[in-house]
C-alpha positions as semicolon CSV with decimal commas, in nm:
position;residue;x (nm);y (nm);z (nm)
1;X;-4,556;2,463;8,924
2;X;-4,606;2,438;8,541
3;X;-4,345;2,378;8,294
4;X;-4,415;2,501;7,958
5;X;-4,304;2,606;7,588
6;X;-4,254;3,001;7,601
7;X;-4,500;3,186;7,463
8;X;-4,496;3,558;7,272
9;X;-4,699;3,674;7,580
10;X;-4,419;3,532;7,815
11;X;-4,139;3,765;7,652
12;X;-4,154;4,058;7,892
13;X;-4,166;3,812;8,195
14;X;-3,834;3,641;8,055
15;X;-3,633;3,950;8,014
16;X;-3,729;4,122;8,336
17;X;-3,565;3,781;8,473
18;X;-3,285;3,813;8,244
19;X;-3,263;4,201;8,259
20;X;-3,055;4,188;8,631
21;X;-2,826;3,944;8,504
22;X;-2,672;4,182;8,219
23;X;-2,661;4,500;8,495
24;X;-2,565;4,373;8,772
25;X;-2,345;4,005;8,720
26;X;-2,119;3,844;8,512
27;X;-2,307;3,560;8,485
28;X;-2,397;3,629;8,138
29;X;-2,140;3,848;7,888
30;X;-2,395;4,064;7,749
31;X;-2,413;4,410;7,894
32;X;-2,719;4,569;7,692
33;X;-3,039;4,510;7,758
34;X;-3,223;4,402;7,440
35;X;-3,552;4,588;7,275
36;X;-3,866;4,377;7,364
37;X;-3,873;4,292;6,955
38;X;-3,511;4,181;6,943
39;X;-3,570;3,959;7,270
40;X;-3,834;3,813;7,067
41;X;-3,682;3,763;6,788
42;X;-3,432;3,585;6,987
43;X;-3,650;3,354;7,115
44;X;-3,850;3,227;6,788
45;X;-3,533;3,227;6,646
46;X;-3,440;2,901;6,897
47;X;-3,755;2,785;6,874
48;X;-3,764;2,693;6,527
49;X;-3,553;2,400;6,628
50;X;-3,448;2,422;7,042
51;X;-3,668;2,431;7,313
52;X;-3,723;2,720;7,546
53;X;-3,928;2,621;7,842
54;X;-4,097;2,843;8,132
55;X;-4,142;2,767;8,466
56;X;-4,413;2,926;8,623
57;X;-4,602;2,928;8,956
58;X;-5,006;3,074;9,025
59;X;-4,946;3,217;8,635
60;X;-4,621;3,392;8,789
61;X;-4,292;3,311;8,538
62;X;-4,018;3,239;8,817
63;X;-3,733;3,101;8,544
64;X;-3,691;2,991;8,219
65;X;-3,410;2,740;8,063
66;X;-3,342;2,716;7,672
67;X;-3,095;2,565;7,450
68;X;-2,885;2,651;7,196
69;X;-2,620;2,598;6,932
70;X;-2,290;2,513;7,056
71;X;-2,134;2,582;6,719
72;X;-2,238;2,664;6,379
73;X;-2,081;2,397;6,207
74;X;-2,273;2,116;6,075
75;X;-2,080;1,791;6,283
76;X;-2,162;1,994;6,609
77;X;-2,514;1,983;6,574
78;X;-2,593;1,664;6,806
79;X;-2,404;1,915;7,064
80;X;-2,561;2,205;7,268
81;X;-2,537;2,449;7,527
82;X;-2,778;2,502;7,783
83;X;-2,887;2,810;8,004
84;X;-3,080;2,874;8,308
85;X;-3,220;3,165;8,521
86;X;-3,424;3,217;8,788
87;X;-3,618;3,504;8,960
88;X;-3,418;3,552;9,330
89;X;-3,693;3,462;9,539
90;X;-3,719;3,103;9,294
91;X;-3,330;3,018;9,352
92;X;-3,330;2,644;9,605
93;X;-3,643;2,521;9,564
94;X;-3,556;2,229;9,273
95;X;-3,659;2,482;9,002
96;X;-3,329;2,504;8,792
97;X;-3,337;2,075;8,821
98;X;-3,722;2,063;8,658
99;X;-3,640;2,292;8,383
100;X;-3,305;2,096;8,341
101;X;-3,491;1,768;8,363
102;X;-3,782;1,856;8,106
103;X;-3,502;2,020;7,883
104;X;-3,293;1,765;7,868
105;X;-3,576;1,522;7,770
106;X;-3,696;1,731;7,523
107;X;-3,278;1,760;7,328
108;X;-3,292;1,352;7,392
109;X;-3,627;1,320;7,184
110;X;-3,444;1,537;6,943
111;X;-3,094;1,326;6,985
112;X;-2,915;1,539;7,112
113;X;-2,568;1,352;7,237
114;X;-2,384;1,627;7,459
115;X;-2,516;1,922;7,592
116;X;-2,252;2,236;7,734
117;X;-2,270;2,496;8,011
118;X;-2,043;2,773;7,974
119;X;-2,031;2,940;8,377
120;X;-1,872;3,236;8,444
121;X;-1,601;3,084;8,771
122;X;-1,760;3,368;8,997
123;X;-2,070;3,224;8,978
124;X;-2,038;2,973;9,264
125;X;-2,441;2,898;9,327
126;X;-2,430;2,769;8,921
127;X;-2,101;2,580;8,969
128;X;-2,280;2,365;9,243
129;X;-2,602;2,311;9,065
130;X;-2,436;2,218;8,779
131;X;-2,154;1,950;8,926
132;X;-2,486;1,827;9,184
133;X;-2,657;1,753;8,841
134;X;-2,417;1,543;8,648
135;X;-2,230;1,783;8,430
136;X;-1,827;1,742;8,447
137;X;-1,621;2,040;8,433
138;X;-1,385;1,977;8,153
139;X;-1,140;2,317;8,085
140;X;-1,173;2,668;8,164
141;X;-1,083;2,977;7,931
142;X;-0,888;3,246;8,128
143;X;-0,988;3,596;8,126
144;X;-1,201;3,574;7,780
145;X;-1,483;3,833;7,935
146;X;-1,428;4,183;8,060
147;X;-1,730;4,303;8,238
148;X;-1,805;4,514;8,527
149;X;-1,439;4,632;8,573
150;X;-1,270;4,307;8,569
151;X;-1,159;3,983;8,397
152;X;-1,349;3,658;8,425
153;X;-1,258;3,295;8,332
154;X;-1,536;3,073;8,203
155;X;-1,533;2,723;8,276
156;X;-1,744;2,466;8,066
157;X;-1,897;2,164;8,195
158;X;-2,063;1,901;7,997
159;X;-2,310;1,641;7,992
160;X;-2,346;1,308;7,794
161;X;-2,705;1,241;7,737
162;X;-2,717;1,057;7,429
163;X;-2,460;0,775;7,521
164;X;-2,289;0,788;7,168
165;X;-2,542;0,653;6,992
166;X;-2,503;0,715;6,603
167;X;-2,708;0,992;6,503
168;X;-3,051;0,900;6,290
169;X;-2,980;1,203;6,059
C-alpha cells in the first residue's frame, strides 16, 4: 500500500469513494453529489494549507483522509477536523489507522494542537475506529442533520496531538 498527497488525476477516484456516502448514508450531511470541477476545487482549496492523502493499493485508490478547518476564526487555527473514507471492500484491514497515522504526522509538523471528528451516532463502524484510536468523545449535538427521512445526532470526538505546546506563529 502507498500513502500519498492527492493528485488532480486522483479526483474521480476520490469522489466515486465519496459518491455512496452522500446517496446512500448519513455519514456525511451532504446530499448532492458535486461536479468533477467543484470536487476539485474542493480539494486544492485544502491543499493550499491541509493535507489530503490517498491510500492506494496495485495503483487502485481504496480511501483517502484530509483535514480541515474546524472554524474560521483566527484562535482556532491550531484546531482541526479530520475525515476518512474507504472503498467497502478496504474497510478492516488497518487502512483508516495509516491514513490517520500519516495525517496526523503531517498536522503535527504543521503544529497542529487538537484535531476533531464530527460522526454521525449511526455510524457505529466509525465510532469504534475512532475511540480504538485515541480520540475521546466529548458532547453530542441532537438532531442537527435531517437526511434520508430522519434526524441524526452528531457526536464529536477529539484528539490532543500537540500537548499544549505554545504555538510558533
Amino acid at each position: 500500500m502507498n500513502i500519498r498527497k492527492a493528485q488532480p488525476s486522483d479526483t474521480q477516484a476520490i469522489l466515486d469513494i465519496y459518491t455512496p456516502f452522500i446517496k446512500d448514508s448519513p455519514a456525511t450531511f451532504e446530499t448532492e453529489i458535486p461536479s468533477l470541477p467543484d470536487f476539485q476545487a474542493r480539494i486544492d482549496q485544502i491543499q493550499l494549507n491541509m493535507p489530503w492523502i490517498i491510500a492506494e493499493v496495485d495503483g487502485k485508490i481504496i480511501g483517502y483522509a484530509y483535514s480541515n478547518d474546524h472554524r474560521k476564526r483566527d484562535c482556532y487555527r491550531w484546531t482541526k477536523e479530520l475525515s476518512v473514507y474507504l472503498l467497502p471492500e478496504a474497510k478492516g484491514q488497518g487502512i483508516a489507522v495509516k491514513l490517520y497515522d500519516e495525517l496526523i504526522n503531517q498536522l503535527q509538523d504543521l503544529g497542529i494542537n487538537t484535531v476533531l471528528a464530527g460522526i454521525t451516532l449511526s455510524q457505529e463502524q466509525s465510532i469504534k475506529f475512532h475511540d480504538k484510536y485515541g480520540f475521546k468523545k466529548i458532547g453530542v449535538y441532537r438532531s442537527v442533520g435531517f437526511k434520508n427521512g430522519q434526524w441524526h445526532d452528531v457526536g464529536w470526538w477529539e484528539l490532543n496531538i500537540g500537548n499544549d505546546k505554545t504555538p510558533v506563529s
